[in-house]
C-alpha positions as a printed Julia matrix, in Angstrom:
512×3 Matrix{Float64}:
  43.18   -56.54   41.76
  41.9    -59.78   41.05
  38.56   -58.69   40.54
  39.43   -55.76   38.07
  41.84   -58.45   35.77
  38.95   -61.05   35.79
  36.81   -58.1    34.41
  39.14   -57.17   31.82
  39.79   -60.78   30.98
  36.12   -60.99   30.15
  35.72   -57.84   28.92
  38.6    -58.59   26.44
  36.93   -62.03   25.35
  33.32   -60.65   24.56
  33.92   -59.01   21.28
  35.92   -62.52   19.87
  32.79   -64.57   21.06
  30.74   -61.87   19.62
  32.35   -62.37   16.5
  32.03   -65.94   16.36
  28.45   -66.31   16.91
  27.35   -63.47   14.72
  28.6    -65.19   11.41
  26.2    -67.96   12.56
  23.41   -66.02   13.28
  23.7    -64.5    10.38
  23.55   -67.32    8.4
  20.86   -68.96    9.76
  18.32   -65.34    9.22
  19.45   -65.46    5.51
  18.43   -69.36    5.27
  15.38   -69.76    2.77
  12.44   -70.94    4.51
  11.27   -74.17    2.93
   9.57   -74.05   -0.46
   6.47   -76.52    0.25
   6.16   -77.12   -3.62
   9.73   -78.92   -3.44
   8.92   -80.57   -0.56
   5.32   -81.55   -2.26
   7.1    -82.6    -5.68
   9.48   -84.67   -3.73
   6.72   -86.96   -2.13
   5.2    -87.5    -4.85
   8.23   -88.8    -6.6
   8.56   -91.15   -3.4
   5.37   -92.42   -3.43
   6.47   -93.13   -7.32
   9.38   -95.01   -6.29
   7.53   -96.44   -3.26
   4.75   -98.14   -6.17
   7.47   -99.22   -8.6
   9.28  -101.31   -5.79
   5.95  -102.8    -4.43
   4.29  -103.95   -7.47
   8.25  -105.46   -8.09
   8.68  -107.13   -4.61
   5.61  -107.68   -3.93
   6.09  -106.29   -0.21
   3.76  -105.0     1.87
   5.9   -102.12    3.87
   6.03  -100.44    0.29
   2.6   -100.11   -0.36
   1.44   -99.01    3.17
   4.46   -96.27    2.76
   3.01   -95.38   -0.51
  -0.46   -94.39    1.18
   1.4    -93.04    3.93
   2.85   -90.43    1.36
  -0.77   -90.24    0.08
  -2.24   -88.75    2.84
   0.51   -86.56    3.44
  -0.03   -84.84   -0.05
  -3.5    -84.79    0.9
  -3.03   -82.62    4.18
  -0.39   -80.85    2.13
  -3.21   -79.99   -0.46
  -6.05   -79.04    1.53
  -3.18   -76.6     3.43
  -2.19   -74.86    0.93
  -4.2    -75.91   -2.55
  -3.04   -72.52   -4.6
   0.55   -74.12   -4.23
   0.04   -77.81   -4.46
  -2.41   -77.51   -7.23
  -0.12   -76.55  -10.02
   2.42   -78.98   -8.77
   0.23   -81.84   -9.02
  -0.79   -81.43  -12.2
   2.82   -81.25  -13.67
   3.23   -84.85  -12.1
   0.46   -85.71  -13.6
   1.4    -84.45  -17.19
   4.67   -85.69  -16.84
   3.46   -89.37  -15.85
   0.45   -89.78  -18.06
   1.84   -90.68  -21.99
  -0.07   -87.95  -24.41
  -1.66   -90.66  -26.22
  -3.34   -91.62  -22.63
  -7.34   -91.53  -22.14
  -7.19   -89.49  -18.93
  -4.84   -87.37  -18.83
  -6.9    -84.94  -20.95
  -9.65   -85.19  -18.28
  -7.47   -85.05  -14.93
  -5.31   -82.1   -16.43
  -8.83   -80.25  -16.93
  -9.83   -81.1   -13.3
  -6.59   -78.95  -12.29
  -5.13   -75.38  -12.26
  -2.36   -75.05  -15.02
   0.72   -77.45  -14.17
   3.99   -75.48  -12.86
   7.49   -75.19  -14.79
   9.43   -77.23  -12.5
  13.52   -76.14  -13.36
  15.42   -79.06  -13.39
  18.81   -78.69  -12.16
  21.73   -79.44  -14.83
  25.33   -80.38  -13.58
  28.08   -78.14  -15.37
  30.51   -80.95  -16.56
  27.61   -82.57  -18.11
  27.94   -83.27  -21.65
  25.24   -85.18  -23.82
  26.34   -86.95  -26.3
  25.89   -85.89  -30.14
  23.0    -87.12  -31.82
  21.62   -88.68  -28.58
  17.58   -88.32  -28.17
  15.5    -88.24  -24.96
  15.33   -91.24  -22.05
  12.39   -93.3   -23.34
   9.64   -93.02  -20.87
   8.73   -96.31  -18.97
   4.99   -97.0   -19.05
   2.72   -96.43  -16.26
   2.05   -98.59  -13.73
  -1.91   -99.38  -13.29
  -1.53   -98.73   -9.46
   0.43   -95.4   -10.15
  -2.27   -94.66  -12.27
  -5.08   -95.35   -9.41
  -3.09   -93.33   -7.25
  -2.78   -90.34   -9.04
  -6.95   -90.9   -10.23
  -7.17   -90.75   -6.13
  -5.11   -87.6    -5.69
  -7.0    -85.5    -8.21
 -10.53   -87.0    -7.19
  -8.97   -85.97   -3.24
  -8.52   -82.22   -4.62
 -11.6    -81.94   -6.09
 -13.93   -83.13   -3.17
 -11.69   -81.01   -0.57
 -12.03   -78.07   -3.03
 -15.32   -78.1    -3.12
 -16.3    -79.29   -6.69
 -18.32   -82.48   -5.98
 -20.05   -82.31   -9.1
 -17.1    -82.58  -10.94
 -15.97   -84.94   -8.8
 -18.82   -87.87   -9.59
 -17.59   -88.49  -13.14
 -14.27   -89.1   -12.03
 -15.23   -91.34   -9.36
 -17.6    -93.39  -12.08
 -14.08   -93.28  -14.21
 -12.25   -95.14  -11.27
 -14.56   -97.22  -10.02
 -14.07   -98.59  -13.65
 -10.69   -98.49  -14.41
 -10.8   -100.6   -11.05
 -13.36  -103.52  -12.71
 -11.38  -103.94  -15.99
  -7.85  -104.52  -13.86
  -7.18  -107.74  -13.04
  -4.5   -107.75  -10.39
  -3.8   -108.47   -7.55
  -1.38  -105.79   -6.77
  -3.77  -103.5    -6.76
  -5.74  -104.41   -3.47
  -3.96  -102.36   -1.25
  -5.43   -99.02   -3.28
  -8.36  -100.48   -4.2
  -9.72   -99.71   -0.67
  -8.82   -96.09   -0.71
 -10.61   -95.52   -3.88
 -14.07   -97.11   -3.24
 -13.74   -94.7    -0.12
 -13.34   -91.3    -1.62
 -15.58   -92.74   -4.34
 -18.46   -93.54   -1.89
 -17.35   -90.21   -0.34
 -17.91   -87.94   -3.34
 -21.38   -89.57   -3.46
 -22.16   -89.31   -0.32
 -20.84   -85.16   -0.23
 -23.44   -85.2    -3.32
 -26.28   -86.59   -1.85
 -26.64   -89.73   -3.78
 -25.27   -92.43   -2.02
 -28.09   -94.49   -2.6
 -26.83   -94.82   -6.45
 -23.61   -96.02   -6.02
 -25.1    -98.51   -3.28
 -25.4   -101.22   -6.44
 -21.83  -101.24   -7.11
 -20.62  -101.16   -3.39
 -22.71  -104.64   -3.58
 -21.06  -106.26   -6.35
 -17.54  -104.74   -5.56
 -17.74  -106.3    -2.15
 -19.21  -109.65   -3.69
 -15.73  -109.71   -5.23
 -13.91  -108.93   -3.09
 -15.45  -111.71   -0.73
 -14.58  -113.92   -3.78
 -10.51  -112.87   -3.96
 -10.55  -113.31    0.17
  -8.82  -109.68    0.43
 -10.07  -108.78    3.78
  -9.05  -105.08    3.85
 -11.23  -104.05    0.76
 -13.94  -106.26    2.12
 -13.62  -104.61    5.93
 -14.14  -100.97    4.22
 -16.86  -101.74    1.33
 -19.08  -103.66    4.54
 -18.53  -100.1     6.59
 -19.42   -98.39    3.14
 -22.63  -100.38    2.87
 -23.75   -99.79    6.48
 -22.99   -96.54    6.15
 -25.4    -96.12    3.43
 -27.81   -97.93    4.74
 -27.82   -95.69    7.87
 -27.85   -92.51    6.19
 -31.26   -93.69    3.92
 -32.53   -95.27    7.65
 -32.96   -98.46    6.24
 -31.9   -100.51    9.22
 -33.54  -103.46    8.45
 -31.68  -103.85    5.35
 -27.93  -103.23    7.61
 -28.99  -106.16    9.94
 -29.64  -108.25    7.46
 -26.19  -107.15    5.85
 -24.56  -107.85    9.09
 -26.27  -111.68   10.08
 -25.16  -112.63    5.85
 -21.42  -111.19    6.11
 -18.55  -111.83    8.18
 -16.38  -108.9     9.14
 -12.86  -110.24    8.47
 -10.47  -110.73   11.56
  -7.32  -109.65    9.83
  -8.93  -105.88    9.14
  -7.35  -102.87   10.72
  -8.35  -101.28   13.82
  -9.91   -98.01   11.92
 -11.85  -100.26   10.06
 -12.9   -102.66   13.19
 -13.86   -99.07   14.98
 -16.06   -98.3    12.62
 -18.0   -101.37   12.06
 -18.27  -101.6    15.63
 -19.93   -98.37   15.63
 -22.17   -98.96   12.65
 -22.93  -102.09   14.34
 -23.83  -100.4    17.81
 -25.89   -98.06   16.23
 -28.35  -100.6    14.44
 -28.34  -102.78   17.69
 -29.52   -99.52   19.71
 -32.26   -98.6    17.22
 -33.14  -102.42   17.97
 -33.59  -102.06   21.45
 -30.56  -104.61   22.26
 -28.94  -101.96   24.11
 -26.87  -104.32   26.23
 -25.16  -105.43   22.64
 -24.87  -101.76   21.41
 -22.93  -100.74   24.54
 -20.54  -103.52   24.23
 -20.44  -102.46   20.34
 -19.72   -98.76   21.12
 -17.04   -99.78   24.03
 -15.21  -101.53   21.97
 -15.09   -99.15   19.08
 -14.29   -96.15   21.55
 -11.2    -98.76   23.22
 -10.23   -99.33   19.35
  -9.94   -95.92   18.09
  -6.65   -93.73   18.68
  -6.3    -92.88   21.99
  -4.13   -89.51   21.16
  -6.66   -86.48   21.67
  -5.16   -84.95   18.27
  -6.67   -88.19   16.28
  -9.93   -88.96   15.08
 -12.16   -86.4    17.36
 -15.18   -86.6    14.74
 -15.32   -90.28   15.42
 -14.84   -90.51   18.83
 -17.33   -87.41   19.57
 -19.98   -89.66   17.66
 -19.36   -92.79   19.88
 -19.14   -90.68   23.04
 -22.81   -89.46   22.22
 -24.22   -92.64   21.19
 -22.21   -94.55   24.55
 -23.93   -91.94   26.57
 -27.33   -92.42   25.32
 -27.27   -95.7    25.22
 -25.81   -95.99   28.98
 -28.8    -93.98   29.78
 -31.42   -96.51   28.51
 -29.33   -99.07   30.27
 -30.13   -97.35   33.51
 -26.4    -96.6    33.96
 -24.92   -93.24   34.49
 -21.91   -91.82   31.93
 -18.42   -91.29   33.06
 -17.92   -87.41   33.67
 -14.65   -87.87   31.8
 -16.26   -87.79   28.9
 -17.78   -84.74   29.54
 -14.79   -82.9    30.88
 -12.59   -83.59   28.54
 -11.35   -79.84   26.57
 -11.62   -81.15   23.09
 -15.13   -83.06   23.75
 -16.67   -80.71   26.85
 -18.12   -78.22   24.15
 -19.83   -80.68   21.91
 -20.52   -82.78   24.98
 -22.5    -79.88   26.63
 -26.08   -80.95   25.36
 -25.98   -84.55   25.9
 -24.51   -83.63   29.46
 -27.75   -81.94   30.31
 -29.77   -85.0    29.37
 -27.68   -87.02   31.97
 -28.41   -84.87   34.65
 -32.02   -84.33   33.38
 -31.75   -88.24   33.56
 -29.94   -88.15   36.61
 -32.19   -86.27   38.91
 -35.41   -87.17   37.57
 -36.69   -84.03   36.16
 -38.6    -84.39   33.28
 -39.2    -80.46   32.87
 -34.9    -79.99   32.64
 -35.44   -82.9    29.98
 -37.87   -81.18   27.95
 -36.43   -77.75   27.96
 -32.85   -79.8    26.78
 -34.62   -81.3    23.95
 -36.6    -77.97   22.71
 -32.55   -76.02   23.64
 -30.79   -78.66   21.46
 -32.91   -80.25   19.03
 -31.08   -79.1    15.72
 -28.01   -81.06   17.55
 -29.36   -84.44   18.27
 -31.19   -84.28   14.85
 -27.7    -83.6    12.51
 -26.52   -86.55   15.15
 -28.8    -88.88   14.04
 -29.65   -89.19   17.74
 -33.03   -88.03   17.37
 -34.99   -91.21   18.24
 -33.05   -92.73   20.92
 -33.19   -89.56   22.87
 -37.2    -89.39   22.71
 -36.78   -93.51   24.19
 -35.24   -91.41   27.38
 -38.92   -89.78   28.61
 -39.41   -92.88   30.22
 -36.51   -93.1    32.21
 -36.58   -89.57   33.12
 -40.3    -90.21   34.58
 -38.95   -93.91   36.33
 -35.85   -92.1    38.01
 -38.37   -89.01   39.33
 -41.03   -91.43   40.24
 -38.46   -93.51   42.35
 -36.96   -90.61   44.29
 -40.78   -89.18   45.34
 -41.05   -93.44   46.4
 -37.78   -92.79   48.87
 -39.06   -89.06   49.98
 -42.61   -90.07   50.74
 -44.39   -92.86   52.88
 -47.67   -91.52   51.5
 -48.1    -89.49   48.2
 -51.54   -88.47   46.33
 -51.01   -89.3    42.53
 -51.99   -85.86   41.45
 -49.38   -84.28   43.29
 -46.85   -87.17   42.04
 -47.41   -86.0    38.98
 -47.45   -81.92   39.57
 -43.61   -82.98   40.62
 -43.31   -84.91   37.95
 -44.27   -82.2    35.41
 -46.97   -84.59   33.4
 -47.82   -83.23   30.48
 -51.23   -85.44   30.97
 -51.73   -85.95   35.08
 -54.56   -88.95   34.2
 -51.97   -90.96   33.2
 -50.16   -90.77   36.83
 -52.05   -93.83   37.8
 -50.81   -96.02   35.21
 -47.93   -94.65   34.85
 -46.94   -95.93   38.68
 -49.03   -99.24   38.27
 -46.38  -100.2    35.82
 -43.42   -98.85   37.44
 -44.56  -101.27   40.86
 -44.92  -104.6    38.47
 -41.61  -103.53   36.24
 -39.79  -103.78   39.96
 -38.64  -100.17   39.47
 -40.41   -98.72   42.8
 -41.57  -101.05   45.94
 -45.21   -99.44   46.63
 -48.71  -100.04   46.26
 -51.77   -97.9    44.85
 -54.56   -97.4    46.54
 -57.07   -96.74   43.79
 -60.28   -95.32   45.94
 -58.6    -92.56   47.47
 -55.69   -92.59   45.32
 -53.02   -92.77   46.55
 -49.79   -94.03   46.35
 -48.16   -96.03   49.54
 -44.48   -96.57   49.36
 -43.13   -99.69   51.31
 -40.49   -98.9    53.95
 -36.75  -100.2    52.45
 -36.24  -103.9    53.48
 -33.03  -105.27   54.77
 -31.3   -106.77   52.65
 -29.96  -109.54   55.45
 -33.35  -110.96   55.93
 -33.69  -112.45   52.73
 -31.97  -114.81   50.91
 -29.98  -112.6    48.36
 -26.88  -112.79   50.58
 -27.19  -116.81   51.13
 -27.19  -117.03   46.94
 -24.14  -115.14   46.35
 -22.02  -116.57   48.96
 -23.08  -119.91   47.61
 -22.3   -118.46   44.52
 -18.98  -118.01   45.36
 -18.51  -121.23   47.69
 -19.07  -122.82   44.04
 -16.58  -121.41   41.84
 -13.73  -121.64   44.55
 -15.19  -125.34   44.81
 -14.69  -125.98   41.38
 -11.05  -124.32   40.73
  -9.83  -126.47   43.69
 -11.44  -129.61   41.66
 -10.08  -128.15   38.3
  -6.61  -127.28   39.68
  -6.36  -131.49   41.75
  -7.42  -132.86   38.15
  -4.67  -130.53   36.74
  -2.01  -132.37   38.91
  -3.28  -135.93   38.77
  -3.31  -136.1    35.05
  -1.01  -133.87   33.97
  -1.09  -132.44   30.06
   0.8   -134.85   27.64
   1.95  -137.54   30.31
   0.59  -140.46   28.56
   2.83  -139.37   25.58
   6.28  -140.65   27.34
   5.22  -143.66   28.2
   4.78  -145.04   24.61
   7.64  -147.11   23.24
   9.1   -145.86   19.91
   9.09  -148.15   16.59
  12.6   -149.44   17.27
  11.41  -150.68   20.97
   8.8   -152.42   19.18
  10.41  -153.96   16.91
  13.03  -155.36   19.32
  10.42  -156.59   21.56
   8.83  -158.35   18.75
  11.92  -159.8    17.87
  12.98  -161.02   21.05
   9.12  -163.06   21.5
   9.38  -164.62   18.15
  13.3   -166.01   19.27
  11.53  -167.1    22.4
   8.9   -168.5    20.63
  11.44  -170.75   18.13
  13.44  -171.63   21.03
  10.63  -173.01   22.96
   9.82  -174.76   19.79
  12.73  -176.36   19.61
  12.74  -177.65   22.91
   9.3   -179.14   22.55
  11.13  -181.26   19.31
  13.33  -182.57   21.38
């Protein structure tokens, strides 16, 4: 019985919570879904507001949320262009005065603006004989922005030739403003500037400018701008290969400390790469460490730039001698484009200088569009060093000819020389025997017999030596102990005053 009522009790209370939920349900299917041209309209009026506040405050938070917004309408724009397009240029029209220069020329750069409705109150009334709001004028920093967000559309549409007069136009409308508030978007635009020249293939011609813009901005001590038109400048160095001219950039300029970590990462890397092409590898990797510790560690983030300082660590790591960390290589975002350079470190790795060759005939498109190119040729000789020092461990006794069959020589005469400088570069411990020619590979020593292990315990003896020393001077003079024991001016002056009554006293007496 109980069963059967709890069944009708439930059965009785399905169709009520049936009708409650549907209603809901209901409701939520017939939502809209959202209208990105609204939502794309609406930033853009927040970056407005976000300008007009800034440039009135003079806060910081309110321009770095106005570029925030920026790049949001960018990834808005290059996700849907056909929608954003039309908005964009009906913010543009309805910011720019018609009397204005550009507005002409950015309206032309853009589809048709959009007929945006806007929404009128019923109990409204205007008054009689009342005429439109006048319009506020624009704002030389709204203005840069909005030069930015059409120049943005163009380049990720495709149209870079249209694109270079517009850059030329901000680069200067940038010159002929003189202030100050304008710094924090002054960076963004010698970017996509430099960017649009560089998507053009003449970056060499806006090089000039990048010079004197930086010279400026060295002058106004505005270290952002002067962090990215240094990375702009390397950059184009390294893309005409004039690395002579980027290390001399580097020794005459100071990378300011105040920058922000994108900008740090980069320079880092720039600054890797010439020190590798330098042979100063030991500099490079500590360059390119530091630039892959600096750049976001999310695996969403930054993947082109990280990619390229995973493939330059790794090469450079090789021509240290040092083996890469397999993370790199496994990682799923990185293991495809990882895939060549991985076969170089095991080429590397084991020795084998036919598995080198056969990588760099497989992949040589790929290490040329890296720019990697040269330093990979540099790894021949550490592929033949590594193979010559495991046929040292295998054999006692080795003829050079067959040394270098298993080497895969493309020239076996140069065997012989090849080895003589391995023995004096301390790479293998043998010794050539040049009239039968052969080479004769001394057994391993131990390590105990000699007097490595007497130098690094001494070694160590010393720096525990000198803590102890460091941490006794520490308590017999402690920091700032001298400073109490100084009498203040008051103590003085009563002191003083009690010797010169002493001293008139004693005078006295002696009158007497």
């Amino acid at each position: 019985r109980r069963a059967s009522s709890c069944r009708r009790r439930a059965g009785s209370s399905m169709p009520e919570a049936m009708e409650i939920e549907t209603p809901a349900k209901k409701a939520e299917e017939e939502k809209p879904p959202p209208d990105p041209a609204a939502f794309y309209r609406a930033d853009c009026k927040l970056m407005a507001s976000a300008v007009e506040r800034f440039v009135a405050v003079r806060e910081a938070r309110f321009a770095t949320a106005a570029l925030r917004l920026m790049a949001v309408l960018r990834g808005a724009g290059r996700s849907s262009p056909a929608v954003t397009g039309p908005v964009l240029a009906a913010f543009v029209s309805a910011s720019f005065s018609p009397s204005h220069p550009l507005r002409e020329r950015l309206l032309a750069a853009l589809p048709p603006p959009a007929v945006e409705a806007e929404p009128v109150a019923a109990n409204s009334k205007s008054p009689e004989g009342a005429g439109e709001p006048k319009k506020r004028p624009l704002l030389p920093e709204m203005e840069l922005l909005l030069e930015i967000l059409v120049l943005q559309s163009l380049i990720d549409g495709g149209k870079v030739a249209e694109s270079l007069p517009l850059a030329d136009t901000v680069l200067e409308r940038i010159g002929g403003w003189n202030r100050r508030t304008l710094d924090p978007f002054a960076e963004r635009a010698y970017f996509y500037a430099s960017f649009a020249y560089e998507k053009a293939g003449r970056i060499e011609s806006i090089r000039s400018r990048l010079l004197a813009a930086q010279r400026t901005a060295g002058l106004h001590h505005y270290s952002a701008c002067q962090a990215t038109l240094l990375n702009l400048l390397l950059r184009s160095y390294q893309s005409a290969k004039l690395f002579v001219q980027a290390d001399k950039l580097l020794a005459k300029s100071t990378f300011p400390e105040t920058a922000s970590n994108a900008q740090l990462a980069r320079f880092l890397y720039y600054n890797g790469r010439i020190k590798a092409l330098q042979l100063e590898y030991s500099e490079a990797h500590r360059c390119l460490l530091q630039a892959q510790r600096k750049a976001p560690q999310t695996s969403t983030k930054a993947v082109g730039f990280k990619l390229a300082a995973y493939k330059l660590g790794a090469i450079v790591q090789l021509l240290l001698g040092e083996i890469p960390e397999r993370a790199i290589f496994r990682a799923s975002n990185t293991r495809a484009a990882m895939k060549p350079y991985q076969q170089l470190v095991q080429a590397v790795r084991l020795g084998d200088l036919a598995a080198f060759r056969d990588a760099m005939t497989e992949h040589a498109a790929t290490f040329t569009a890296d720019g990697n190119a040269t330093l990979v040729m540099r790894l021949r000789q550490n592929v033949i060093r590594a193979g010559l020092r495991n046929i040292s461990l295998a054999y006692a006794r080795i003829r050079l000819t067959d040394a270098a069959q298993k080497l895969s020589l493309d020239h076996p005469d140069d065997m012989e020389s090849i080895a003589a400088k391995a023995i004096r570069d301390g790479v293998i411990d043998a010794s050539i025997d040049h009239v039968s020619g052969v080479l004769i590979s001394t057994g391993a020593h131990d390590t105990y017999s000699t007097l490595e292990p007497q130098a690094a315990f001494h070694k160590r003896i010393v720096f525990c030596l000198n803590l102890h020393n460091d941490a006794v001077k520490a308590m017999t003079y402690p920091p700032d102990a001298h400073k109490g024991e100084l009498p203040d001016a008051d103590a003085i002056k009563e002191r003083q005053r009690e010797e010169q009554e002493l001293a008139e006293a004693l005078a006295e007496e002696d009158e007497f």
